[in-house]
PARO-614650 format. One record per residue: x, y, z of N, C-alpha, C, O in turn. Coordinates in pm, whole numbers, plus 32768, in hexadecimal, padded with zeros to 4 digits. Layout:
// PARO-614650
pt nx: X; ny: Y; nz: Z; cax: X; cay: Y; caz: Z; cx: X; cy: Y; cz: Z; ox: X; oy: Y; oz: Z
...
//
This chain:
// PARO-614650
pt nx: 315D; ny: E3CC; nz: F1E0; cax: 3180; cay: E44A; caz: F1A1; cx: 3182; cy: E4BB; cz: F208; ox: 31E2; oy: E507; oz: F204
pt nx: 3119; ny: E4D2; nz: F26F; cax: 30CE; cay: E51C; caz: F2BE; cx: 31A4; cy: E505; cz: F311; ox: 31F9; oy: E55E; oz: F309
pt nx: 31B4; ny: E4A0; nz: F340; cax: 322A; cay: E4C9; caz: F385; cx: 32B8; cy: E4D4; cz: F368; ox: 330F; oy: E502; oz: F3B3
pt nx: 32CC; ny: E493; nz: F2C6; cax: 330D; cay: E4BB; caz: F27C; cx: 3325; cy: E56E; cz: F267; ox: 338D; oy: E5AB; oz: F280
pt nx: 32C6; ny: E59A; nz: F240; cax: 32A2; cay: E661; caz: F23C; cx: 32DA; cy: E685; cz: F2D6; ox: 3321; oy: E6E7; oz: F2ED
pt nx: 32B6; ny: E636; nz: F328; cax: 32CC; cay: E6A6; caz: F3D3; cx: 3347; cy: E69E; cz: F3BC; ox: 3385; oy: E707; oz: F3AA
pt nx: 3399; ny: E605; nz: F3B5; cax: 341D; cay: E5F7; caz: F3E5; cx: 3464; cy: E676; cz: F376; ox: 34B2; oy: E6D0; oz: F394
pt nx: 343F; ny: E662; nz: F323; cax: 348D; cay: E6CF; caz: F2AB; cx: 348A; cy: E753; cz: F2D5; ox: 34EC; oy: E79A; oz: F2E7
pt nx: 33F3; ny: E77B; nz: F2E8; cax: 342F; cay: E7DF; caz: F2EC; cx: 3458; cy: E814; cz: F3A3; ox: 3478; oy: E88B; oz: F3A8
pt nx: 3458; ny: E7C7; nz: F431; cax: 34B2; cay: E7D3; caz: F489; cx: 3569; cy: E7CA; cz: F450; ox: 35C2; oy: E813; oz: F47A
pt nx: 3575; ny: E77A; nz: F405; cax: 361E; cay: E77F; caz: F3D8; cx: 361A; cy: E7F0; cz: F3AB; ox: 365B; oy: E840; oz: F3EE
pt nx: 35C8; ny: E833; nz: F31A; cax: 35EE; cay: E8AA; caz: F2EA; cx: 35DC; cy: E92B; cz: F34E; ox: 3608; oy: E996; oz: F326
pt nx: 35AD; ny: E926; nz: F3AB; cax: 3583; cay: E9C2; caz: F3EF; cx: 3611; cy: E998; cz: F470; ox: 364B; oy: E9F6; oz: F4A7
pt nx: 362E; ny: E924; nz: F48B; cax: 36B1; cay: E93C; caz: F4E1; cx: 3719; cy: E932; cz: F4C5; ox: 376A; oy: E919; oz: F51E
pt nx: 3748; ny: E941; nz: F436; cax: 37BC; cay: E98A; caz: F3C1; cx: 3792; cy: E9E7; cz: F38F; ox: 37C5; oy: EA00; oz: F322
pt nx: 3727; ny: EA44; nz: F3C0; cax: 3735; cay: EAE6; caz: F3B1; cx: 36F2; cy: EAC4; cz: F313; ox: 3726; oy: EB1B; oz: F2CC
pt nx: 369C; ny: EA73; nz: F2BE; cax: 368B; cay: EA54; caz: F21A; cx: 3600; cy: EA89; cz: F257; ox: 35B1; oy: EA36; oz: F284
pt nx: 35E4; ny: EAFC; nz: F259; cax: 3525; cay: EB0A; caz: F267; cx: 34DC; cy: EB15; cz: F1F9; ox: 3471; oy: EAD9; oz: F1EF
pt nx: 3509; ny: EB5E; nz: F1A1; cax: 34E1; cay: EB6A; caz: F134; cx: 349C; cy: EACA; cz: F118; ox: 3427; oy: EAB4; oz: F0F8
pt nx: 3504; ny: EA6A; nz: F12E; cax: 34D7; cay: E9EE; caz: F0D7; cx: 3491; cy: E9A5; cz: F147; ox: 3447; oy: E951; oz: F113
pt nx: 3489; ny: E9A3; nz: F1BF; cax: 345D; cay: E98B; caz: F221; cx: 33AD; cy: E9C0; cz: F234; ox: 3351; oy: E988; oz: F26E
pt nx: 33B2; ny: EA4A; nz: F1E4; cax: 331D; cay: EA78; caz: F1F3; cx: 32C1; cy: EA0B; cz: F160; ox: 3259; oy: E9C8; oz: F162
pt nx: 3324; ny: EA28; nz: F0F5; cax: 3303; cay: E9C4; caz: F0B5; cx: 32CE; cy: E941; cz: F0B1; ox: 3273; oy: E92C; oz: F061
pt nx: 32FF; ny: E8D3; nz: F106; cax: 32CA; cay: E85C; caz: F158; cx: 3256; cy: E8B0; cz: F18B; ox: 31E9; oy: E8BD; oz: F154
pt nx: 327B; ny: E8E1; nz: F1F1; cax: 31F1; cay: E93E; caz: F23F; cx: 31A2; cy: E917; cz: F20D; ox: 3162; oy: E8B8; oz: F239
pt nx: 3186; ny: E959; nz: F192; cax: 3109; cay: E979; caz: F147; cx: 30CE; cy: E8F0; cz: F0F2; ox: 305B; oy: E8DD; oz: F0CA
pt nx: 313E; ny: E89E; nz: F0E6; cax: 312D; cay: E81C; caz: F07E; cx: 30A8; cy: E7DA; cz: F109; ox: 3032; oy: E7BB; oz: F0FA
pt nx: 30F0; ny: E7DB; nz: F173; cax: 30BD; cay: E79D; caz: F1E6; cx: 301B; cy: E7E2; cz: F214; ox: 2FB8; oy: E7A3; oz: F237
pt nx: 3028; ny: E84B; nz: F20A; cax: 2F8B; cay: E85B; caz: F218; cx: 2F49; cy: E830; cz: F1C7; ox: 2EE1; oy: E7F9; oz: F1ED
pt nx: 2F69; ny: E833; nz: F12B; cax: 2F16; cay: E82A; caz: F0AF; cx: 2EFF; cy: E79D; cz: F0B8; ox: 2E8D; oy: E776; oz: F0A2
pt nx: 2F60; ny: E744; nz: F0D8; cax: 2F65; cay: E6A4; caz: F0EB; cx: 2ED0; cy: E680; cz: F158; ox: 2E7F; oy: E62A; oz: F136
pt nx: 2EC4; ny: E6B9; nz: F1B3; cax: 2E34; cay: E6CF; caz: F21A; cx: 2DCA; cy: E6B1; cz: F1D5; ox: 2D75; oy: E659; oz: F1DC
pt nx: 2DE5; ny: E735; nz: F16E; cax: 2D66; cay: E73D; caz: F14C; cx: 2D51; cy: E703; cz: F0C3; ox: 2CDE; oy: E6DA; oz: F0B3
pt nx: 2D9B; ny: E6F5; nz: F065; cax: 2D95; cay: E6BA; caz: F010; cx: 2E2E; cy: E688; cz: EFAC; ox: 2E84; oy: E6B9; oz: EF62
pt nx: 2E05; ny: E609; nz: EFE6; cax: 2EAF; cay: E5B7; caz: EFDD; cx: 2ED3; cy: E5D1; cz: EF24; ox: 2F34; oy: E615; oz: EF02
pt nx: 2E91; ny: E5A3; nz: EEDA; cax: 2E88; cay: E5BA; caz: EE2C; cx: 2ED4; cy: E64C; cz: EE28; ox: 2F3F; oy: E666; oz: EDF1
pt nx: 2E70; ny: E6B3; nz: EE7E; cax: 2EC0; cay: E736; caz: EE4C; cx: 2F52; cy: E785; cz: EE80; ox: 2F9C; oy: E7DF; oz: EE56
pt nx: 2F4D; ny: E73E; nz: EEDA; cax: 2FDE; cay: E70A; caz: EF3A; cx: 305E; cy: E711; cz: EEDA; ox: 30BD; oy: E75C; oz: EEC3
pt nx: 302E; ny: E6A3; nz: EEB4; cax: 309D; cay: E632; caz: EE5E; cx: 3093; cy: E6B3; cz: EDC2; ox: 30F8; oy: E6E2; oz: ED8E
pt nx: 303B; ny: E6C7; nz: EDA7; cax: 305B; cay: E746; caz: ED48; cx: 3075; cy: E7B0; cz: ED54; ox: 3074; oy: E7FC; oz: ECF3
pt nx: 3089; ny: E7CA; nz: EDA2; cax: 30DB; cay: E841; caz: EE25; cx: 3185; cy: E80B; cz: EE01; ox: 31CD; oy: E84E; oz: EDB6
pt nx: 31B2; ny: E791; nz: EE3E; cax: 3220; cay: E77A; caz: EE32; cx: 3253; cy: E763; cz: EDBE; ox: 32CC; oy: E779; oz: EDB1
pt nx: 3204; ny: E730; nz: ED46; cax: 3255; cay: E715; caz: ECD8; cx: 3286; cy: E78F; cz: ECB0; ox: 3240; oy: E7A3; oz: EC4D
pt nx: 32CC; ny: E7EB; nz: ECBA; cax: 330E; cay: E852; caz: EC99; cx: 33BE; cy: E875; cz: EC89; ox: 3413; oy: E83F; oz: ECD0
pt nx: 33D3; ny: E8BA; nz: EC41; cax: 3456; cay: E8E2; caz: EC16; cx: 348F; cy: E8F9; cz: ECCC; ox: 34F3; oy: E8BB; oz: ECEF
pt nx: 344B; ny: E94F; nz: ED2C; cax: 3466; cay: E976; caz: EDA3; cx: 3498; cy: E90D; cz: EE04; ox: 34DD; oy: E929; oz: EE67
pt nx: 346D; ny: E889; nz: EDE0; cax: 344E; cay: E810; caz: EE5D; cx: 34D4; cy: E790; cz: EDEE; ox: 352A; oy: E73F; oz: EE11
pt nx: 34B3; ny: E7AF; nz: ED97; cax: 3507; cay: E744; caz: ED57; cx: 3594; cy: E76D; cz: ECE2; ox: 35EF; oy: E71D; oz: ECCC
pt nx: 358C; ny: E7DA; nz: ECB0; cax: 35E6; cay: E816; caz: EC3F; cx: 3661; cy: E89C; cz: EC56; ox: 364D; oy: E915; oz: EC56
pt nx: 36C6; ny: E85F; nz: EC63; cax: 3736; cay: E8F1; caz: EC4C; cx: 377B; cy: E8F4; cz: ECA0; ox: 3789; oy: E887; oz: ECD8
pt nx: 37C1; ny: E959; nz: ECD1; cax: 380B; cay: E96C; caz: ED6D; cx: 379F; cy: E98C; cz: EDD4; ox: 379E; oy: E968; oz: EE4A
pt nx: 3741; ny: E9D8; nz: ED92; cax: 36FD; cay: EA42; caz: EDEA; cx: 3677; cy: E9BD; cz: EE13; ox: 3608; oy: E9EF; oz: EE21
pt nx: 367B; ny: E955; nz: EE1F; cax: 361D; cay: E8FA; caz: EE3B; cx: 360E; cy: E8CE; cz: EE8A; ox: 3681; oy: E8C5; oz: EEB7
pt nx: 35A5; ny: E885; nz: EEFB; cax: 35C4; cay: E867; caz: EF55; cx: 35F8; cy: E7D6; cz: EF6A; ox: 35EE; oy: E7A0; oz: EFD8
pt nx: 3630; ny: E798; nz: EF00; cax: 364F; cay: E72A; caz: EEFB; cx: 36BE; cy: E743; cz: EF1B; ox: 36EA; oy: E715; oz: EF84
pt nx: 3704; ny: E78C; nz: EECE; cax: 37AA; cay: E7D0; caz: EEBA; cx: 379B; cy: E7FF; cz: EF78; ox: 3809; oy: E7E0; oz: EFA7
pt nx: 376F; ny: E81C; nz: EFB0; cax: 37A3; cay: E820; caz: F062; cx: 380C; cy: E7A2; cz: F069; ox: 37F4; oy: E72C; oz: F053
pt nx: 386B; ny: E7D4; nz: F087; cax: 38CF; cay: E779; caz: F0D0; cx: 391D; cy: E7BE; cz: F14F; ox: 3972; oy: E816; oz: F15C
pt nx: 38C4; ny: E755; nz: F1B7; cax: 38CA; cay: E78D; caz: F244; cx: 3946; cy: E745; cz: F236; ox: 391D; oy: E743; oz: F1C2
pt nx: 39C1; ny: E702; nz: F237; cax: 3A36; cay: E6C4; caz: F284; cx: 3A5C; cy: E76F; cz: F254; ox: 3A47; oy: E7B8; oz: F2B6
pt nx: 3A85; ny: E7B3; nz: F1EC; cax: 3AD6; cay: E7EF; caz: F1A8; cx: 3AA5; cy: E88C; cz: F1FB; ox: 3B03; oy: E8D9; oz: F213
pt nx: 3A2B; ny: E8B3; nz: F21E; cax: 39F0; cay: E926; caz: F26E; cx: 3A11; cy: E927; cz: F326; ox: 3A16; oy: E980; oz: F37A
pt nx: 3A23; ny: E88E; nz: F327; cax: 3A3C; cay: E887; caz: F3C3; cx: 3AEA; cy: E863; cz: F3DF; ox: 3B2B; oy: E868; oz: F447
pt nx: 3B07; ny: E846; nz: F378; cax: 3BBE; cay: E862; caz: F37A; cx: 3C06; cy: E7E2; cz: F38D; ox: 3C6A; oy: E7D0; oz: F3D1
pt nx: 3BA5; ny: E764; nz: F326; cax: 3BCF; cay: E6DC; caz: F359; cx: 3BEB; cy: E6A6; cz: F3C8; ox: 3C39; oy: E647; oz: F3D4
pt nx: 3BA3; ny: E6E7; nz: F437; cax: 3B9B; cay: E6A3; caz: F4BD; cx: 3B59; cy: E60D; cz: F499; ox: 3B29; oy: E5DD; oz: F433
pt nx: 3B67; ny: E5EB; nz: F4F7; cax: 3B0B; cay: E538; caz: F515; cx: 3A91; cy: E556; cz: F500; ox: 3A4E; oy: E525; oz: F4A4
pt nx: 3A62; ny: E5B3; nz: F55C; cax: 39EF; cay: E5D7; caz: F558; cx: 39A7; cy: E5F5; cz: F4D5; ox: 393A; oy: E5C5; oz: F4B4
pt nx: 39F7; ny: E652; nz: F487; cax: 39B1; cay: E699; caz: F418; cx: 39A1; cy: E62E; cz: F3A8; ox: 3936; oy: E60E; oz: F375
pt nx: 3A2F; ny: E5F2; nz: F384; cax: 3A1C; cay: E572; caz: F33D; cx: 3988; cy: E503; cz: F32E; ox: 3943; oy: E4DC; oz: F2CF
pt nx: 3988; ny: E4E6; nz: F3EE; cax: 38E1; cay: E48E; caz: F406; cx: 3876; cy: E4DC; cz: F3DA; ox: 382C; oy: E4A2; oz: F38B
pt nx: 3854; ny: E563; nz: F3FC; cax: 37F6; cay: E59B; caz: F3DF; cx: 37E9; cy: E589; cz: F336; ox: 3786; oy: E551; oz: F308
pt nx: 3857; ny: E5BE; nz: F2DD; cax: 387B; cay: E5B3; caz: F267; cx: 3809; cy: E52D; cz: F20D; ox: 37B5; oy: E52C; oz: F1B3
pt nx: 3843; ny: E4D4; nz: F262; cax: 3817; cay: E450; caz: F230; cx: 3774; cy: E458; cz: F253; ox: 371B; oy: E450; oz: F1FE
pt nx: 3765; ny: E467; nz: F2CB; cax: 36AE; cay: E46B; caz: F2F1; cx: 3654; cy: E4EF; cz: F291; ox: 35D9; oy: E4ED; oz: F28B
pt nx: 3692; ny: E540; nz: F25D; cax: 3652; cay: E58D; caz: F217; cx: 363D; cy: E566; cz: F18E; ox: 35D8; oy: E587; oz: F14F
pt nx: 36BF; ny: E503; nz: F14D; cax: 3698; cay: E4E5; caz: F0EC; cx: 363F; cy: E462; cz: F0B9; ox: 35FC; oy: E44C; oz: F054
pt nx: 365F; ny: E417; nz: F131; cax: 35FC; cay: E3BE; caz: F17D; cx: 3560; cy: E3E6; cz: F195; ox: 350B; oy: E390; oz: F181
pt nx: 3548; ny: E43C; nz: F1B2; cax: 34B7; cay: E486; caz: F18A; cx: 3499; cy: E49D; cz: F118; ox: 342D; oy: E46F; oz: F0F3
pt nx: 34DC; ny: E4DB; nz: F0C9; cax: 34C7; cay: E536; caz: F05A; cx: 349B; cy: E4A2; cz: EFFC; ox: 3437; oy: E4A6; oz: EFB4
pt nx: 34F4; ny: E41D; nz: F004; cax: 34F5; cay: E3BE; caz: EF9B; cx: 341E; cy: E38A; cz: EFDA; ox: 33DC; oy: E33D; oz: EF95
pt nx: 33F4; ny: E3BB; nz: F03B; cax: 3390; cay: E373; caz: F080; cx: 3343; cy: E3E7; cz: F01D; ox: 32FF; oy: E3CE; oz: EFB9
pt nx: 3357; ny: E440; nz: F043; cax: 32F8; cay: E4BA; caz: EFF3; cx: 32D8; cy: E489; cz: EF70; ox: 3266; oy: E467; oz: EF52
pt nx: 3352; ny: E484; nz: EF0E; cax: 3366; cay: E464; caz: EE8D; cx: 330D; cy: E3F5; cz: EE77; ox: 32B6; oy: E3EF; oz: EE1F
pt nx: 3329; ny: E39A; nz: EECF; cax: 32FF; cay: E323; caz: EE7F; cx: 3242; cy: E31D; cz: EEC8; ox: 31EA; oy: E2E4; oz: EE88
pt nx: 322E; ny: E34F; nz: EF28; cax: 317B; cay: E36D; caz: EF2A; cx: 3172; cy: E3E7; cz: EECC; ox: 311A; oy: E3C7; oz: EE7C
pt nx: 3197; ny: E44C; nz: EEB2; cax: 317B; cay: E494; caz: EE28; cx: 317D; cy: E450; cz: EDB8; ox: 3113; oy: E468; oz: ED7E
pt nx: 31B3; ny: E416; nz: ED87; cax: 31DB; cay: E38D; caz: ED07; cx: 312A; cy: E311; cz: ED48; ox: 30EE; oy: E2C8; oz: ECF9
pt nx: 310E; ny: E31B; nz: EDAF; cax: 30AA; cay: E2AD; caz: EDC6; cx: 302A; cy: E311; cz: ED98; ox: 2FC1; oy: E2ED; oz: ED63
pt nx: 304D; ny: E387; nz: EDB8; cax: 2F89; cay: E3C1; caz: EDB2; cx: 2FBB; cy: E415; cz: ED11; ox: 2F99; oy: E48A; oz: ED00
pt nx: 300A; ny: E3CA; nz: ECA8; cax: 3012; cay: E3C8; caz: EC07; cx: 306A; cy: E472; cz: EBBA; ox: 3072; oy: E4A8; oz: EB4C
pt nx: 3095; ny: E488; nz: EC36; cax: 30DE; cay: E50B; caz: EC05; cx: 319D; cy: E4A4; cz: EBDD; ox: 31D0; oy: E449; oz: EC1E
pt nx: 31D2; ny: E4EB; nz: EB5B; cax: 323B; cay: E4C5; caz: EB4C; cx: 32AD; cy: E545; cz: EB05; ox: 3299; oy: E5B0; oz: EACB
pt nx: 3313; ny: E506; nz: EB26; cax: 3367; cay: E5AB; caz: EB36; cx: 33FE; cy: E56C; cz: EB11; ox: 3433; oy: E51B; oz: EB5D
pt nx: 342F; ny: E58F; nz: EAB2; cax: 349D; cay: E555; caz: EA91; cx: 3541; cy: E564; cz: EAD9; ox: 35AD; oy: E52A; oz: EAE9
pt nx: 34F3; ny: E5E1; nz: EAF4; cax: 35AA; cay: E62F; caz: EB39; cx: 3594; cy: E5F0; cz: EBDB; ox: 35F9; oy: E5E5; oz: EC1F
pt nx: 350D; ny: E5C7; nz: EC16; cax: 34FA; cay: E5A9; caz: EC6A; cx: 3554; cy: E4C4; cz: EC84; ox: 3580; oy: E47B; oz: ECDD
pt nx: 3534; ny: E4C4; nz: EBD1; cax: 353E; cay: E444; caz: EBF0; cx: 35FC; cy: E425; cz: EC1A; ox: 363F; oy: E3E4; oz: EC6B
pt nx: 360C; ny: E46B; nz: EBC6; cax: 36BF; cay: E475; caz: EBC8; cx: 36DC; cy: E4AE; cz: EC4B; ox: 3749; oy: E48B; oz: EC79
pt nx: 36A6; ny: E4EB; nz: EC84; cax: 36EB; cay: E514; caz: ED28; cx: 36BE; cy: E4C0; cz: ED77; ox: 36E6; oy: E4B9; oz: EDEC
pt nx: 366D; ny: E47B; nz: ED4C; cax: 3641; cay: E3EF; caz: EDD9; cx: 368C; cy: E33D; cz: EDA5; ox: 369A; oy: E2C8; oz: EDC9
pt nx: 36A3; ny: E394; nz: ED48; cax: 3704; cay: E2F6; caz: ECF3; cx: 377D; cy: E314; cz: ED5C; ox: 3791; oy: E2B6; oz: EDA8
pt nx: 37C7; ny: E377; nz: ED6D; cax: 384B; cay: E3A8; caz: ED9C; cx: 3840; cy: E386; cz: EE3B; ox: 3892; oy: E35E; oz: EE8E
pt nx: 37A3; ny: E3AA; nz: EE3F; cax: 37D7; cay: E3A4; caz: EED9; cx: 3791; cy: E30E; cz: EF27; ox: 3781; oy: E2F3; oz: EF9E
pt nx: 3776; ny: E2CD; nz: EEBC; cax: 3772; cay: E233; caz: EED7; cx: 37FB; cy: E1FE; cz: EECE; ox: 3830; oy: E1B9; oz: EF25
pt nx: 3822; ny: E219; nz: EE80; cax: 38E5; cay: E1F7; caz: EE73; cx: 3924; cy: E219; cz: EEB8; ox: 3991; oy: E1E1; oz: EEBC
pt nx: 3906; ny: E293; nz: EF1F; cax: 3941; cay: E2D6; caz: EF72; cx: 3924; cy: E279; cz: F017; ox: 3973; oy: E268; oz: F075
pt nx: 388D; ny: E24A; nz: F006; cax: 3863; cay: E1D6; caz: F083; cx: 38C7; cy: E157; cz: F090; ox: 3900; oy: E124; oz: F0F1
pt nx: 38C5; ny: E13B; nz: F015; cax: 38FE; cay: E0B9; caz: F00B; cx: 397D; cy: E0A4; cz: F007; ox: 39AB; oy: E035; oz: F020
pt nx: 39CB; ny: E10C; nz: EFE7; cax: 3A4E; cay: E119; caz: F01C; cx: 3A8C; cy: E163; cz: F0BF; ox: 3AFB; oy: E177; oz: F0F0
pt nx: 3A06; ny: E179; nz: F0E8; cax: 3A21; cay: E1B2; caz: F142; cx: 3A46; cy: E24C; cz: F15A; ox: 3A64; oy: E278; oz: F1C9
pt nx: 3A42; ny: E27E; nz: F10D; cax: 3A7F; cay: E2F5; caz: F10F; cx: 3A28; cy: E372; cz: F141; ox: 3A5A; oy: E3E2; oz: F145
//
């Protein structure tokens, strides 16, 4: 989880996303000190629900579909599914959370 949170939020603070980037931040200290309240930190409308979420970051589309932005794209959501699913392990569950990590398992496996 511990490097799941860094990698996230290094992708979000080098697409200019700080806002959601301080967010991790903070998931990541709280994870230190207490992983349970962590994970209830993240179950939120902010981390998993809407446009304004940090799930909804889509680095290919902020970095201008370069190669680059695309890979990053994938490694962020590639974290985020690591987050989700150790938040889902220490008994927090989040529905809007489950449907954006359904998508972006479909999104692994097709490659995209």
């Amino acid at each position: 989880m511990r490097q799941a949170l860094n990698q996230a939020e290094k992708l979000l603070r080098d697409y200019g996303r700080n806002y959601e980037a301080n967010l991790v931040a903070i998931a990541l200290e709280t994870f230190d000190r207490d992983p349970q309240a962590a994970c209830r930190e993240i179950n939120s409308d902010e981390w998993w629900n809407g446009t304004a979420a940090v799930a909804a970051v889509d680095l290919a589309v902020a970095g201008g579909f370069t190669a680059q932005s695309r890979i990053d794209a994938q490694a962020l959501r590639q974290a985020l599914l690591v987050i989700f699913t150790t938040m889902r392990a220490y008994g927090e569950h989040n529905a809007a959370g489950e449907i954006v990590v359904s998508q972006f398992r479909k999104w692994r496996e097709s490659h995209i």
